[in-house]
TIKOL-567656 format. One record per residue (C-alpha): residue in one letter; z, x, y. Coordinates in steps of 0.5 Angstrom, whole numbers, padded with zeros to 4 digits, always signed. Example, Ala and Ser with C-alpha at 12.3 -4.5 7.8 and 13.67 -1.06 7.14 Angstrom:
<balums>
a+0016+0025-0009s+0014+0027-0002
</balums>
This chain:
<balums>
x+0000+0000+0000x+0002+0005+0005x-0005+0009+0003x-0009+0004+0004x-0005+0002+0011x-0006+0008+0013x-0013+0009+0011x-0015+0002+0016x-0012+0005+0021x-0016+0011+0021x-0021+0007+0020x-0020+0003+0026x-0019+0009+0030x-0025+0013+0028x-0031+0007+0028x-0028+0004+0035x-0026-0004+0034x-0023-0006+0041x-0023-0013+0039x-0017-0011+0034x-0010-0009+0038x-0007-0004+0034x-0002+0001+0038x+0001+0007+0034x+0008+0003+0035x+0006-0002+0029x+0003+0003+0025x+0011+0007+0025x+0014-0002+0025x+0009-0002+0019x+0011+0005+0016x+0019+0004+0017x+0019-0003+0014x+0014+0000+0007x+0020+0006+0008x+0026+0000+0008x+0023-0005+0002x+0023+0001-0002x+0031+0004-0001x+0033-0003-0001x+0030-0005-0007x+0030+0001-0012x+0035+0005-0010x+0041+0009-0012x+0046+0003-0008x+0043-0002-0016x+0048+0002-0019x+0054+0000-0014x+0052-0007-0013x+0055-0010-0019x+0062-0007-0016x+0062-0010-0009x+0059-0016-0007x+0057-0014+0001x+0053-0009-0001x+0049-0014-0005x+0049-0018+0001x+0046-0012+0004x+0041-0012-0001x+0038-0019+0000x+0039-0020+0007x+0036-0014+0009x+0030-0015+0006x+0030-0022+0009x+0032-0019+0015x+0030-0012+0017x+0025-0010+0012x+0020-0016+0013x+0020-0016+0021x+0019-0009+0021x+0012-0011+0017x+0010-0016+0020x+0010-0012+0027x+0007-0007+0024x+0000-0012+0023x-0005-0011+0028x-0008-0017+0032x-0014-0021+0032x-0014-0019+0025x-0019-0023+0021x-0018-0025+0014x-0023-0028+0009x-0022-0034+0007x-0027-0034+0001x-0023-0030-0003x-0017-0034-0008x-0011-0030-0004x-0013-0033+0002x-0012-0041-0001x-0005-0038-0003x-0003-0035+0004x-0005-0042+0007x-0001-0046+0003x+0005-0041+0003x+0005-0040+0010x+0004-0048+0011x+0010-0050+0015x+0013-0056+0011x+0012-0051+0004x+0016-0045+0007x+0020-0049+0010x+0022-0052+0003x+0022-0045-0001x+0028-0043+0005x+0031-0050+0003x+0031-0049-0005x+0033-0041-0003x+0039-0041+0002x+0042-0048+0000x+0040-0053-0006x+0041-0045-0011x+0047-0042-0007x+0047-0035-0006x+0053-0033-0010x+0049-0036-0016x+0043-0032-0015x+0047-0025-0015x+0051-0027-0022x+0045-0029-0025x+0042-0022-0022x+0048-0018-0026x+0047-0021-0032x+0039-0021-0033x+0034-0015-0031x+0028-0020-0030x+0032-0024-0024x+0036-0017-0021x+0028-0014-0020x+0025-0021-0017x+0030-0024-0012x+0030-0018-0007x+0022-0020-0007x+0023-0027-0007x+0027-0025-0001x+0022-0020+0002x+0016-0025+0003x+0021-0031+0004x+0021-0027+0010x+0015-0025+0012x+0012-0032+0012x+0018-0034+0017x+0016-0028+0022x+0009-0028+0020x+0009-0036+0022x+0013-0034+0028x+0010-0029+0033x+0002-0032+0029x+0000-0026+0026x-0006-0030+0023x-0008-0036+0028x-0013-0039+0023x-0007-0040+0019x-0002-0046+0020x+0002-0045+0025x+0008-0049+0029x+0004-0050+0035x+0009-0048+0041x+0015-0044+0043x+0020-0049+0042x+0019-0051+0035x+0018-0045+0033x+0025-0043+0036x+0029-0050+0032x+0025-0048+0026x+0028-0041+0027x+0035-0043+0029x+0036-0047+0023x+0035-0042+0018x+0039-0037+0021x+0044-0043+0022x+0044-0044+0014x+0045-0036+0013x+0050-0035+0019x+0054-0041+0016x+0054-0038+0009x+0056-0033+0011x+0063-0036+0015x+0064-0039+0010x+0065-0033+0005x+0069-0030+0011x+0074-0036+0012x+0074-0037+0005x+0081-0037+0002x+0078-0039-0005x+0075-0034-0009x+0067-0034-0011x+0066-0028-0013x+0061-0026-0017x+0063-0019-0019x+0067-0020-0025x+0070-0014-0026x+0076-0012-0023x+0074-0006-0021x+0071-0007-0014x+0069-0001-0009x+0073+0001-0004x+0079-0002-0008x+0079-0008-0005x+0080-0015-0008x+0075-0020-0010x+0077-0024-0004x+0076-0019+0001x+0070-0016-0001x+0066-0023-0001x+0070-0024+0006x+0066-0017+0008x+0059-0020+0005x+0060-0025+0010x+0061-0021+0016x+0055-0017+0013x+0050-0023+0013x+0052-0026+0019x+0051-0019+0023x+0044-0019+0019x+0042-0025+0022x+0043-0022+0030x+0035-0019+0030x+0032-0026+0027x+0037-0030+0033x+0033-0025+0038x+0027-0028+0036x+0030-0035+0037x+0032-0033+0044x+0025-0030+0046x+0021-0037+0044x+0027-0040+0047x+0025-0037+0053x+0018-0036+0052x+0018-0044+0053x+0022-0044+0059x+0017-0039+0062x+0011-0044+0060x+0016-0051+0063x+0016-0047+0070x+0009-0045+0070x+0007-0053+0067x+0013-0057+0068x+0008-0062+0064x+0009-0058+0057x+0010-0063+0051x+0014-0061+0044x+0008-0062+0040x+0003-0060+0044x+0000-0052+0043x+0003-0047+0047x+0000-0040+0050x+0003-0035+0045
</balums>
């Protein structure tokens, strides 16, 4: 992946697309991200997180959180895709607001996350795939956001895209206050011998200081579409919910 990225973006360096705004900053967002994604997903800390539920947390939320954004800014503008190819169809109906929407819904809510950490530690197949499930979870969440590929369907204004963003942050920083002011234990560590020393109870009460302060760059996205329909409001104080915004 990293290869290819950066073969394109020589490429478009050296046969002149001036259509395309490619800056070196997104070529170091997309660099860092790939770096992250890998450190995140298989690394030494997989022999730690069964012994501590916040360096779980860490795993997760930070390819939701971190990895991801630093991808999707790391993709040029006005990138045009193919839409004869069979990915595209499934970038579509992915990247559909209602669809990702109830993907984040069964993810975060309906399957809690202290579930999926269990059922990661007791077998490999879902340990390996939950850091993905959360990486492109995350990636449609921010591609959608600042409309990397306009072609595809997208929320149509700053404030939609703002309340769409606030409500998923709301569902992880409330998850994650509710495992800091938990006085009941849910764990899913089973082993007494949890890192640090700490109880069982504390370490779920650090998971849930990890995940809310996991959650902070995602509400800057959600302050900047805030601001942006702010901005579009004074310069047209006839701007509508529903209708498209300039981006």
């Amino acid at each position: 992946v990293m290869g290819q990225y950066l073969y394109q973006y020589d490429s478009h360096f050296a046969n002149g697309r001036p259509h395309i705004a490619w800056p070196q900053w997104k070529m170091w967002s997309f660099v860092a991200g790939l770096f992250l994604t890998i450190v995140l997903w298989n690394s030494p800390i997989n022999f730690l997180v069964h012994r501590s539920m916040t360096i779980y947390t860490i795993k997760l939320m930070g390819e939701f959180e971190l990895a991801a954004p630093l991808l999707v800014l790391g993709i040029p503008v006005n990138v045009a895709i193919n839409n004869k190819r069979y990915l595209y169809g499934f970038l579509r109906f992915a990247h559909n607001p209602a669809v990702s929407s109830l993907a984040l819904l069964s993810l975060l809510v309906l399957w809690s996350m202290s579930s999926q950490m269990y059922l990661g530690l007791k077998y490999s197949v879902i340990f390996t795939l939950l850091p993905g499930a959360y990486l492109a979870l995350g990636i449609i969440l921010w591609m959608q956001s600042l409309k990397v590929f306009p072609s595809l369907p997208n929320l149509r204004n700053h404030l939609q895209k703002a309340g769409y963003v606030f409500v998923t942050e709301l569902v992880m920083m409330g998850m994650g206050g509710m495992w800091f002011w938990s006085s009941t234990n849910t764990n899913p560590m089973g082993s007494s011998h949890i890192l640090w020393g700490i109880t069982p109870l504390s370490d779920e009460r650090f998971a849930g200081i990890a995940m809310m302060a996991l959650s902070l760059p995602t509400m800057c996205l959600v302050s900047w579409h805030f601001w942006r329909w702010i901005e579009d409001i004074l310069h047209d104080p006839e701007t509508l919910l529903f209708v498209d915004g300039e981006d």
